[in-house]
DSSP file (Angstrom, degrees, kcal/mol; ACC not computed):
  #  RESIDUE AA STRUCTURE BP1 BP2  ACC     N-H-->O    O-->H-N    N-H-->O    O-->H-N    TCO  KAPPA ALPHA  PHI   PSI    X-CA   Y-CA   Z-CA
    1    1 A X              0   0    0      0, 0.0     5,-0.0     0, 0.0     0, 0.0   0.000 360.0 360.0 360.0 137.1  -49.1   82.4 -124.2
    2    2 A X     >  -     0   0    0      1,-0.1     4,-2.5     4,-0.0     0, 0.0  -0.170 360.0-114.0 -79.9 146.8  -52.0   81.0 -126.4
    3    3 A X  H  > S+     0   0    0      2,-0.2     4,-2.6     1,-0.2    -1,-0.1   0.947 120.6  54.0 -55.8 -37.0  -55.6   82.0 -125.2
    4    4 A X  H  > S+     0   0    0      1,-0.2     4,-1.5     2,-0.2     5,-0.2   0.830 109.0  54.8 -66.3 -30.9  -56.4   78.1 -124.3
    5    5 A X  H  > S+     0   0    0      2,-0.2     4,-1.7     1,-0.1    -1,-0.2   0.847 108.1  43.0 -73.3 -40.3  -53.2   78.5 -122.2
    6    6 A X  H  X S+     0   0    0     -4,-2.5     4,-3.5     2,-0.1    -2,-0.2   0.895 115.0  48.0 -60.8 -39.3  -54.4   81.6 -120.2
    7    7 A X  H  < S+     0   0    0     -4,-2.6     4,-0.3     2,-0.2    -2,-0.2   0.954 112.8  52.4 -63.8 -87.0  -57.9   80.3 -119.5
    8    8 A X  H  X S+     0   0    0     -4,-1.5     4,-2.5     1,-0.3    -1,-0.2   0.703 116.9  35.5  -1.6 -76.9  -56.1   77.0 -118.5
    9    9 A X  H  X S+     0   0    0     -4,-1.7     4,-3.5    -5,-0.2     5,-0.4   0.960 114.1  55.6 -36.9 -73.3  -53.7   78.8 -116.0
   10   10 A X  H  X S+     0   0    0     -4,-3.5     4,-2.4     2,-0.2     5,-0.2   0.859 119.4  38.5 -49.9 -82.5  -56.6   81.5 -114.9
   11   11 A X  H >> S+     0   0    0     -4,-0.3     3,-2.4     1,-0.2     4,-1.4   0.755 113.5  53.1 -17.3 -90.3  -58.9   77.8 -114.0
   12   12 A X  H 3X S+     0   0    0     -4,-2.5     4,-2.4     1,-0.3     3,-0.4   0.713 115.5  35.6 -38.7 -64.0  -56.1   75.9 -112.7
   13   13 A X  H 3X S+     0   0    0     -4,-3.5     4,-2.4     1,-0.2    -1,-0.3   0.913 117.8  56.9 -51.7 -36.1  -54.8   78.7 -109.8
   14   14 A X  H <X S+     0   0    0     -3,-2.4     4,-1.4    -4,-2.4    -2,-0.2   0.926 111.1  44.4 -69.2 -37.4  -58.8   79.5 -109.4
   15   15 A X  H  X S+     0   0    0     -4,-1.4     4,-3.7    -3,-0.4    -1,-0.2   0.939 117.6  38.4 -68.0 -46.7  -59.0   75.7 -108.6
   16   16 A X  H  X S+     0   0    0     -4,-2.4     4,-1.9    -5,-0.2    -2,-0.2   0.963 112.6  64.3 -77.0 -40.8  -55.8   75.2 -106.0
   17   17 A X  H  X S+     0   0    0     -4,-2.4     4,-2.2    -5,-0.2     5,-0.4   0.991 105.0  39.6 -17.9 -89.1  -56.9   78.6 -104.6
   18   18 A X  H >X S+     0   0    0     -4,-1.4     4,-1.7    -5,-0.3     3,-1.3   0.934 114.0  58.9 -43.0 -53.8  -60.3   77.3 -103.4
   19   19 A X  H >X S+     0   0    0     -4,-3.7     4,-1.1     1,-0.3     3,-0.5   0.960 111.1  40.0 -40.6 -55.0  -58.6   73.9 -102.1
   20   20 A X  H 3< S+     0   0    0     -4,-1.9    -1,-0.3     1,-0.3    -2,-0.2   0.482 113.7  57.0 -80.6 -10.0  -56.4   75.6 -100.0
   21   21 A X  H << S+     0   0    0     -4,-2.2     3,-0.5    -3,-1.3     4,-0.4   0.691 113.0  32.9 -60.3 -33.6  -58.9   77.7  -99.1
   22   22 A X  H << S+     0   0    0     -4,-1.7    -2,-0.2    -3,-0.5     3,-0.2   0.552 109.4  76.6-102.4  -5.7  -61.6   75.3  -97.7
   23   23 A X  S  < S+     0   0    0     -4,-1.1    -1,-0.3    -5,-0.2    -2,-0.1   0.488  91.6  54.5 161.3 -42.9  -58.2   73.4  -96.7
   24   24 A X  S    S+     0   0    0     -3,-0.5    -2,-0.2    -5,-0.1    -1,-0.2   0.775  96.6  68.6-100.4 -26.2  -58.1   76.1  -93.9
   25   25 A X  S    S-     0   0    0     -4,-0.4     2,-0.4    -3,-0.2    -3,-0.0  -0.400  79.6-126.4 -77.1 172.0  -61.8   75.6  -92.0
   26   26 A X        -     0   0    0     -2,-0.1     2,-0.4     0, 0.0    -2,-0.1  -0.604  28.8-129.7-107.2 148.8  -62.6   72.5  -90.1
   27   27 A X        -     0   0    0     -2,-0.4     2,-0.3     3,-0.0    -5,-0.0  -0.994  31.8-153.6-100.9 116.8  -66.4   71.1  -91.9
   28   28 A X        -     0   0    0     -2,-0.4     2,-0.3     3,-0.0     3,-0.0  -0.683   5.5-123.1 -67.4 137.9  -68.1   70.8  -88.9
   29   29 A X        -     0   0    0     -2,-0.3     3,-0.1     1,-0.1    -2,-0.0  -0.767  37.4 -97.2-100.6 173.2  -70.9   68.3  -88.7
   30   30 A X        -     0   0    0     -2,-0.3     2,-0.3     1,-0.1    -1,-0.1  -0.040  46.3 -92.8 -75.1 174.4  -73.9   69.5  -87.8
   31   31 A X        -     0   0    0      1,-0.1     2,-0.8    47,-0.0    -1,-0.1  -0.587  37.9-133.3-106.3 153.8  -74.8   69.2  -84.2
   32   32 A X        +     0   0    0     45,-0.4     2,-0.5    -2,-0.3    52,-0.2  -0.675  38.6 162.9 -97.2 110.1  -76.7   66.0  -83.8
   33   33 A X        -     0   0    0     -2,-0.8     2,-1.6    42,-0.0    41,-0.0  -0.927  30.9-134.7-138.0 138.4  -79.6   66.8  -81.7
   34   34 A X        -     0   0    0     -2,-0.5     2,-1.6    36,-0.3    40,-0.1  -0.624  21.1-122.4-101.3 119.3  -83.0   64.6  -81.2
   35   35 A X    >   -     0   0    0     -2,-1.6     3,-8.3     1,-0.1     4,-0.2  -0.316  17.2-147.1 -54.4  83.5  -86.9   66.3  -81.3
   36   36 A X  G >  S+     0   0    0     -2,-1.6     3,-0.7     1,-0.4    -1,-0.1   0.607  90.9  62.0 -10.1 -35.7  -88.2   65.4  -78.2
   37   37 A X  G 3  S+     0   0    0      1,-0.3    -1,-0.4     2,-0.1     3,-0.3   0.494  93.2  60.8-101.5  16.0  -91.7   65.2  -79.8
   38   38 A X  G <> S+     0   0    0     -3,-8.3     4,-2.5     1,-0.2    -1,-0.3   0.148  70.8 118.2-113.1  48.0  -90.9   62.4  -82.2
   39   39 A X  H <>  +     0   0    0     -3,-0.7     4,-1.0    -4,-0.2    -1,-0.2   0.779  61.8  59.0 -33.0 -56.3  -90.1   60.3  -79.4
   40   40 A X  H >> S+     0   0    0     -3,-0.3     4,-2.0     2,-0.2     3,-0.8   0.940 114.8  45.4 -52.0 -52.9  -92.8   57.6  -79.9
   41   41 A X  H 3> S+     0   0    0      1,-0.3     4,-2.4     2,-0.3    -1,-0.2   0.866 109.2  46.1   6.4 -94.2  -91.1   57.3  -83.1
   42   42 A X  H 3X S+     0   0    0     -4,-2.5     4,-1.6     1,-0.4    -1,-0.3   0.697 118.3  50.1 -66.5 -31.1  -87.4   57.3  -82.2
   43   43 A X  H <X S+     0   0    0     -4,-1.0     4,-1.3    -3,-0.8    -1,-0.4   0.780 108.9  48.3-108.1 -39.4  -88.5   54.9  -79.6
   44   44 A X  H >X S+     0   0    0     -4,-2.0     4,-2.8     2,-0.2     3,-0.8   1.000 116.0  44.2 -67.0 -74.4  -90.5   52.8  -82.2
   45   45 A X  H 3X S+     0   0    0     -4,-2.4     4,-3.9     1,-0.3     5,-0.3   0.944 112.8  56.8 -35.1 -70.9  -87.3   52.8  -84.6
   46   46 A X  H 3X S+     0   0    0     -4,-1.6     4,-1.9     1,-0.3    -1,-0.3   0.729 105.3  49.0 -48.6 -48.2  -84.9   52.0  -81.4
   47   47 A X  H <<>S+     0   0    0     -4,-1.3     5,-1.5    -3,-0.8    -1,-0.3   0.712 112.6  42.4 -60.1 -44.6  -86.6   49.2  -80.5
   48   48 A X  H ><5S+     0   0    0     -4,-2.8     3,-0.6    -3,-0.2    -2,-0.2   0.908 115.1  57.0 -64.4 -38.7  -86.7   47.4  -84.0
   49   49 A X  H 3<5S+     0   0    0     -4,-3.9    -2,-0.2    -5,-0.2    -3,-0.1   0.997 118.6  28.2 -42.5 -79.7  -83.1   48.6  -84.3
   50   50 A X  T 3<5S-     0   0    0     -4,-1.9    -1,-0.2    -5,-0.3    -3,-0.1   0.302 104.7-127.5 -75.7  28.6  -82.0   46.8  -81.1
   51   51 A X  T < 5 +     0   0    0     -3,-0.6    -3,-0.2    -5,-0.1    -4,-0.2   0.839  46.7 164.7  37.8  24.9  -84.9   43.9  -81.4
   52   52 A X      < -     0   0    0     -5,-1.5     2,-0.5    -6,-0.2    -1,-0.1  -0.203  20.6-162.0 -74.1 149.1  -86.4   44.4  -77.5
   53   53 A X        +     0   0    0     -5,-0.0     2,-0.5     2,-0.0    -1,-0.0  -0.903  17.7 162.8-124.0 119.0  -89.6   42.9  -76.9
   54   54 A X        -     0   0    0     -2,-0.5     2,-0.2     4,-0.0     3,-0.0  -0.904  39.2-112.2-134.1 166.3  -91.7   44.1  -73.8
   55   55 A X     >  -     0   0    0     -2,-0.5     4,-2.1     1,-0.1    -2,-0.0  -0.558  57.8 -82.4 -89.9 168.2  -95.6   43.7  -72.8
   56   56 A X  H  > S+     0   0    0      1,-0.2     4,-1.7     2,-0.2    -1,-0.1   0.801 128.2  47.1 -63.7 -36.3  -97.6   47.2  -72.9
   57   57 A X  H  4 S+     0   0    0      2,-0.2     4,-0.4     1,-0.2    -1,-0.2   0.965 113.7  47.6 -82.8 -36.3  -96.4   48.5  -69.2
   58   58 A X  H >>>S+     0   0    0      1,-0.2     4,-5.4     2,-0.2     3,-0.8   0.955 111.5  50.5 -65.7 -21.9  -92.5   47.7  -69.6
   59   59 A X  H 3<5S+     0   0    0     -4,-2.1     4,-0.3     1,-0.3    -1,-0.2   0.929 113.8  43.0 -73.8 -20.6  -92.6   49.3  -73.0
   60   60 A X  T 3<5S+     0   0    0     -4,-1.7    -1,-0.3     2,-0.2     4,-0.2   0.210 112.9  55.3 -75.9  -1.2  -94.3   52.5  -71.3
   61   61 A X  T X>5S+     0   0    0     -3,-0.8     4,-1.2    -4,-0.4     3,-0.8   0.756 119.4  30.7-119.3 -71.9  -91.7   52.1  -68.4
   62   62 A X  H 3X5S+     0   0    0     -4,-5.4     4,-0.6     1,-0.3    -2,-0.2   0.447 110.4  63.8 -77.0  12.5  -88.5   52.2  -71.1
   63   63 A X  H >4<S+     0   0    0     -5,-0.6     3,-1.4    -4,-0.3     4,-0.3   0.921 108.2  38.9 -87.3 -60.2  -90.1   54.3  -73.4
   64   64 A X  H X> S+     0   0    0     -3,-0.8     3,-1.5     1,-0.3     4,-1.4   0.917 114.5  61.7 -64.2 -46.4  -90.0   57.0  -70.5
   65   65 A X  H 3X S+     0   0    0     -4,-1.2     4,-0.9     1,-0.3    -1,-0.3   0.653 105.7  43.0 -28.1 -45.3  -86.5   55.5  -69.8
   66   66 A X  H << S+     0   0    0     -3,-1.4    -1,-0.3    -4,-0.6    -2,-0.2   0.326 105.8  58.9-109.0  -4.7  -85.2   56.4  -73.1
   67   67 A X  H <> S+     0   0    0     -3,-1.5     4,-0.7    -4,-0.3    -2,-0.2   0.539 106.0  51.9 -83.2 -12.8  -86.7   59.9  -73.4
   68   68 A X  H >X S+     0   0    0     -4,-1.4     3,-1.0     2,-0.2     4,-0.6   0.948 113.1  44.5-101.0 -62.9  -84.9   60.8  -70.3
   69   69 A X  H 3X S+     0   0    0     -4,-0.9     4,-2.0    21,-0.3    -1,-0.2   0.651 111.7  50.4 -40.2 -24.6  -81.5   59.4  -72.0
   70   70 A X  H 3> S+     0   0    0      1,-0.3     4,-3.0     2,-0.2    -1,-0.3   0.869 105.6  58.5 -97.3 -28.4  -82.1   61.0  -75.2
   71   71 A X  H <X S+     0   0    0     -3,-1.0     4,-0.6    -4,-0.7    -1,-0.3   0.605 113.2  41.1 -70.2  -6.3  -82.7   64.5  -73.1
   72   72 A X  H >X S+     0   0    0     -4,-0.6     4,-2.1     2,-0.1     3,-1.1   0.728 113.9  51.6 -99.9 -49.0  -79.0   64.0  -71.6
   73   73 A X  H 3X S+     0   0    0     -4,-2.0     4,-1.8     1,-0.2     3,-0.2   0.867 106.6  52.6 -34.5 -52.4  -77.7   63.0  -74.9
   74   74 A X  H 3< S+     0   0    0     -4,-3.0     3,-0.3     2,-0.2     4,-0.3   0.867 113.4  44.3 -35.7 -50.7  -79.3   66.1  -76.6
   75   75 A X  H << S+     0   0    0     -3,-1.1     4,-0.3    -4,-0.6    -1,-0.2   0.530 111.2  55.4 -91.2 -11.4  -77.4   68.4  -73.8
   76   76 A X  H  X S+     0   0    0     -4,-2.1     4,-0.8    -3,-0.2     3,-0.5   0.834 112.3  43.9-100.0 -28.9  -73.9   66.3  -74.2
   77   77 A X  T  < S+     0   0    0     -4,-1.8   -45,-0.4    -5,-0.3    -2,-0.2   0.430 105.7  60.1-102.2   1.8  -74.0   67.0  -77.9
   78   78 A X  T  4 S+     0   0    0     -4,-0.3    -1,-0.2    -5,-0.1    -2,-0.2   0.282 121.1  26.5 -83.1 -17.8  -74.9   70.6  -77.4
   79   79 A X  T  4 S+     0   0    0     -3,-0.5     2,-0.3    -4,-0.3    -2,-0.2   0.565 111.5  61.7-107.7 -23.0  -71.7   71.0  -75.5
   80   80 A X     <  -     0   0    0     -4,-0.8     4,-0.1     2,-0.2    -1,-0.0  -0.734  69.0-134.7-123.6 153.8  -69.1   68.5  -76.5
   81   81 A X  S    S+     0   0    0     -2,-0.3    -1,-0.1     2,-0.1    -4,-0.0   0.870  89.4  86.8 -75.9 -49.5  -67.4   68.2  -80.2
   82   82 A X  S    S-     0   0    0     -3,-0.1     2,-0.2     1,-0.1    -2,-0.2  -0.277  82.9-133.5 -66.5 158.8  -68.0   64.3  -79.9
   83   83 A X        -     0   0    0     -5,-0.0     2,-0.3   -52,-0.0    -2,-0.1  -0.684  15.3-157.8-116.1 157.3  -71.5   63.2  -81.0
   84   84 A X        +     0   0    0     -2,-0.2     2,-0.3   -52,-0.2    -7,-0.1  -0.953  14.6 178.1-130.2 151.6  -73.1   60.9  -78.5
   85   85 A X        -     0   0    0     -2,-0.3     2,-0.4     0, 0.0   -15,-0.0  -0.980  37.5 -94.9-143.8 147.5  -76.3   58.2  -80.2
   86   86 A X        -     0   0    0     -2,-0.3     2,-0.1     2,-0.1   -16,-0.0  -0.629  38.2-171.1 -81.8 140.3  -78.2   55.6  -78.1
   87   87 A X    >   -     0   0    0     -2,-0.4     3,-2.5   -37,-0.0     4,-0.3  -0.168  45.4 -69.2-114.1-147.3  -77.1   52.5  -78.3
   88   88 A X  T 3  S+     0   0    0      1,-0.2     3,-0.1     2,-0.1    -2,-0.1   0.560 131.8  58.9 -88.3   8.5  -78.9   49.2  -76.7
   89   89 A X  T >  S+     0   0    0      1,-0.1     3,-1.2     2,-0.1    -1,-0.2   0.175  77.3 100.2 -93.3   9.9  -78.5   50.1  -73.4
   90   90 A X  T <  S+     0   0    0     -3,-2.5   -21,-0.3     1,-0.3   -22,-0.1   0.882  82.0  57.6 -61.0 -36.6  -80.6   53.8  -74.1
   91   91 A X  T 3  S+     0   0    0     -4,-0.3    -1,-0.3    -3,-0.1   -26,-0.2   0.437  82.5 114.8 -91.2 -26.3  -83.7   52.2  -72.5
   92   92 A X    <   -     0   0    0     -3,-1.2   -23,-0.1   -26,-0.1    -3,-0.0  -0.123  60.4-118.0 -30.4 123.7  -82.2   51.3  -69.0
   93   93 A X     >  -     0   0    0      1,-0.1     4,-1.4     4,-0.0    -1,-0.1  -0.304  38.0-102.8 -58.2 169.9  -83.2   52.8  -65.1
   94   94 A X  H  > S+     0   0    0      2,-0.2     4,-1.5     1,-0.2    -1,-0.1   0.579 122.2  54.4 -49.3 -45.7  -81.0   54.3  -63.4
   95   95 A X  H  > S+     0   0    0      2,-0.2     4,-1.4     1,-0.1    -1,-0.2   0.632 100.0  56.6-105.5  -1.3  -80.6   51.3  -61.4
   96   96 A X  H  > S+     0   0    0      2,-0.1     4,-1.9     3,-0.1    -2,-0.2   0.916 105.9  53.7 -65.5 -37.4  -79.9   48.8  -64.1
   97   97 A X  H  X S+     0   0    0     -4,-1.4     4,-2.6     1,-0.2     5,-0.2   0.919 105.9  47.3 -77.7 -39.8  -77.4   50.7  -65.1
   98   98 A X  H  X S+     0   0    0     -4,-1.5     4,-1.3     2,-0.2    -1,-0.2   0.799 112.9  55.8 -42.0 -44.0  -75.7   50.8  -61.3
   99   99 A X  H  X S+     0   0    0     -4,-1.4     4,-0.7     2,-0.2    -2,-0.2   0.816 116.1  40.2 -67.1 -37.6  -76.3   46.4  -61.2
  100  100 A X  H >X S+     0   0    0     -4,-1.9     3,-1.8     2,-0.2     4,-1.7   0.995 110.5  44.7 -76.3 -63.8  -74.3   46.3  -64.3
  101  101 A X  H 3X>S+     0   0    0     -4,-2.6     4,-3.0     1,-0.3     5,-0.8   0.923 120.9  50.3 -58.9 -57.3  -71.7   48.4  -64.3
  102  102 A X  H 3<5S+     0   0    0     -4,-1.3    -1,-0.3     1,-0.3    -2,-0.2   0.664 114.3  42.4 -31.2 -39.8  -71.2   46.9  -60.6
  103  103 A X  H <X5S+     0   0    0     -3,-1.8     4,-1.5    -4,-0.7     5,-0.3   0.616 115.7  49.6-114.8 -38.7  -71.5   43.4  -61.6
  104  104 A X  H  X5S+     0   0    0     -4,-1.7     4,-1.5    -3,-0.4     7,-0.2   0.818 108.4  47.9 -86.3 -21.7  -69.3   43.8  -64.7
  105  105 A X  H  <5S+     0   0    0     -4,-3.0    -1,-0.2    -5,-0.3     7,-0.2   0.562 105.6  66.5 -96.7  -6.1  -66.3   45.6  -63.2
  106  106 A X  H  4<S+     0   0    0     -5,-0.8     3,-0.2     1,-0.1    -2,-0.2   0.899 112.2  28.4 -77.9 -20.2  -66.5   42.9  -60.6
  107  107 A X  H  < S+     0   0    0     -4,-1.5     2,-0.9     1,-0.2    -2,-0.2   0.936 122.0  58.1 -91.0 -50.8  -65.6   40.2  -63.0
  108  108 A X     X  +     0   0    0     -4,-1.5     4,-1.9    -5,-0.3     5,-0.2  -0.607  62.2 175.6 -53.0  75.8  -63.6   42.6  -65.2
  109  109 A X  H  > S+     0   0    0     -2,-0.9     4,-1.4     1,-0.3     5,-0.2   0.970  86.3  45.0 -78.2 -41.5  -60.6   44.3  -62.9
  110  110 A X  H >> S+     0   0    0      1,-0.2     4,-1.9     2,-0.2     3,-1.1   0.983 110.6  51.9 -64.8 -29.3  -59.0   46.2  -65.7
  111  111 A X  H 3> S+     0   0    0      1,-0.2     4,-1.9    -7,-0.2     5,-0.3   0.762 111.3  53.6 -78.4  -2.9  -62.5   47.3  -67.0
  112  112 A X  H 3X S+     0   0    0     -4,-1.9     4,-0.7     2,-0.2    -1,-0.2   0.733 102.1  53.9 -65.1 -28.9  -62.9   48.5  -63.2
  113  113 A X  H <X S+     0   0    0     -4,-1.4     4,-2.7    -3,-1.1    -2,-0.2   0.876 108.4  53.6 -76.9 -57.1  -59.9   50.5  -63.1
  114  114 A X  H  X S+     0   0    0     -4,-1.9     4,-1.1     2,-0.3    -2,-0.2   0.806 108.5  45.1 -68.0 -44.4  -61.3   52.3  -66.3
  115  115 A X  H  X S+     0   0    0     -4,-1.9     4,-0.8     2,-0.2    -1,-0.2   0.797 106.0  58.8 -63.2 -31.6  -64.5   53.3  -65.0
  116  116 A X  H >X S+     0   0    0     -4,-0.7     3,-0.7    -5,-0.3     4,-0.6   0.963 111.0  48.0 -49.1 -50.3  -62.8   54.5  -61.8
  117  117 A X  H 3< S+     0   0    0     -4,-2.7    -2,-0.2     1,-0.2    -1,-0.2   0.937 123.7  28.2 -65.9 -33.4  -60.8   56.9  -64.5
  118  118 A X  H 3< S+     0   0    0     -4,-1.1     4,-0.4     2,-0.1    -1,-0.2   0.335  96.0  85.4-127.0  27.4  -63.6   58.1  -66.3
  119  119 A X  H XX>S+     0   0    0     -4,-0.8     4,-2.3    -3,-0.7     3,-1.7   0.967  88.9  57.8 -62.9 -71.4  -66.5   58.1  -63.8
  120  120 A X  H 3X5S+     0   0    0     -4,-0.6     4,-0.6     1,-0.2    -1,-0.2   0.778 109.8  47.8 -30.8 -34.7  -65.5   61.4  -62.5
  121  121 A X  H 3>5S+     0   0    0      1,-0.2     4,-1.6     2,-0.2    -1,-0.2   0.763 110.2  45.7 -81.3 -29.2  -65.9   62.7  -66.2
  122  122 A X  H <>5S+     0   0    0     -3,-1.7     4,-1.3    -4,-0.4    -1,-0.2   0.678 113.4  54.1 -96.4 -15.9  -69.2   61.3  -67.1
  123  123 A X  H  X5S+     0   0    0     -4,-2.3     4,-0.9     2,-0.2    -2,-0.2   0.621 104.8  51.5 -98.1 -10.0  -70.6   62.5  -63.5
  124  124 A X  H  X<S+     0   0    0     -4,-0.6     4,-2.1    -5,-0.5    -2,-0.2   0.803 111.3  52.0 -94.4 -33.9  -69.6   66.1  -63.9
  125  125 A X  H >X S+     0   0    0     -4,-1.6     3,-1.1     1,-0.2     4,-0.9   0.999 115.4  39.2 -47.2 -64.7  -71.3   65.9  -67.1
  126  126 A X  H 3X S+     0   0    0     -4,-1.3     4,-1.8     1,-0.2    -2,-0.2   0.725 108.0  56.4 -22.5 -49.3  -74.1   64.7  -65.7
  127  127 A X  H 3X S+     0   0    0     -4,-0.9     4,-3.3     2,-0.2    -1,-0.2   0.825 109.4  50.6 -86.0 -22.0  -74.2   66.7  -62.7
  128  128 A X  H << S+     0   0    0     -4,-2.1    -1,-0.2    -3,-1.1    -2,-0.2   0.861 108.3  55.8 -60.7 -37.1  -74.2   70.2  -65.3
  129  129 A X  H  < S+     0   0    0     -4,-0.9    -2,-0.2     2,-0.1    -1,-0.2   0.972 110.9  43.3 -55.1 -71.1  -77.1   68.4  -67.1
  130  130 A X  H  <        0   0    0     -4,-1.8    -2,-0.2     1,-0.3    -3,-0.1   0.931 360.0 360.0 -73.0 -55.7  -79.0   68.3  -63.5
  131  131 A X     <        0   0    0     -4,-3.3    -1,-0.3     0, 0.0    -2,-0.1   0.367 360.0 360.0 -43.3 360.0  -78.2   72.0  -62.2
């Protein structure tokens, strides 16, 4: 075997070596977690993202609304492999969210059926969050 031929070889196994090495971990991604103190921020950003418009007291009313969401989110992606983000609903009470879901599985039967299945799931998160 020719020198260009050993080197060749000696590369080529060093390369499928390493594939089939990194081939054997999972990449994790890193765990997706929001800083609490750039809130105004993230709140600033969230709001141009999802276009909302409010006068000075609602936006101090969802603002607080959406720090509280981003504190469950933080603790659901601190536990769970799936990564959880706010979407345009982040900003909501407690009891918007009860008038919708209510109002929507009343027109919707199958999507009623489906929050009956995974209610239980999302409230025992919840309820770990509160203890």
């Amino acid at each position: 075997m020719s020198l260009f031929g050993a080197k060749f070889y000696i590369i080529f196994n060093t390369i499928i070596c390493a594939v089939f090495y990194f081939s054997l971990f999972e990449c994790q991604e890193p765990t997706l977690i929001y800083n609490l103190r750039d809130g105004p921020r993230l709140y600033a950003d969230y709001v141009k993202k999802f276009v909302k418009k409010y006068d000075d007291e609602e936006y101090y009313t969802r603002y607080h609304n959406f720090m509280k969401t981003l504190r469950k989110i933080n603790q659901i992606n601190l536990r769970s492999s799936e990564k959880v983000q706010p979407n345009k609903y982040a900003d909501w009470s407690e009891k918007e969210w009860q008038e919708n879901v209510e109002q929507t599985t009343k027109i919707d039967f199958d999507l009623k059926i489906q929050v009956k299945e995974f209610q239980p799931k999302v409230e025992s998160l919840f309820k770990d969050l509160v203890e």
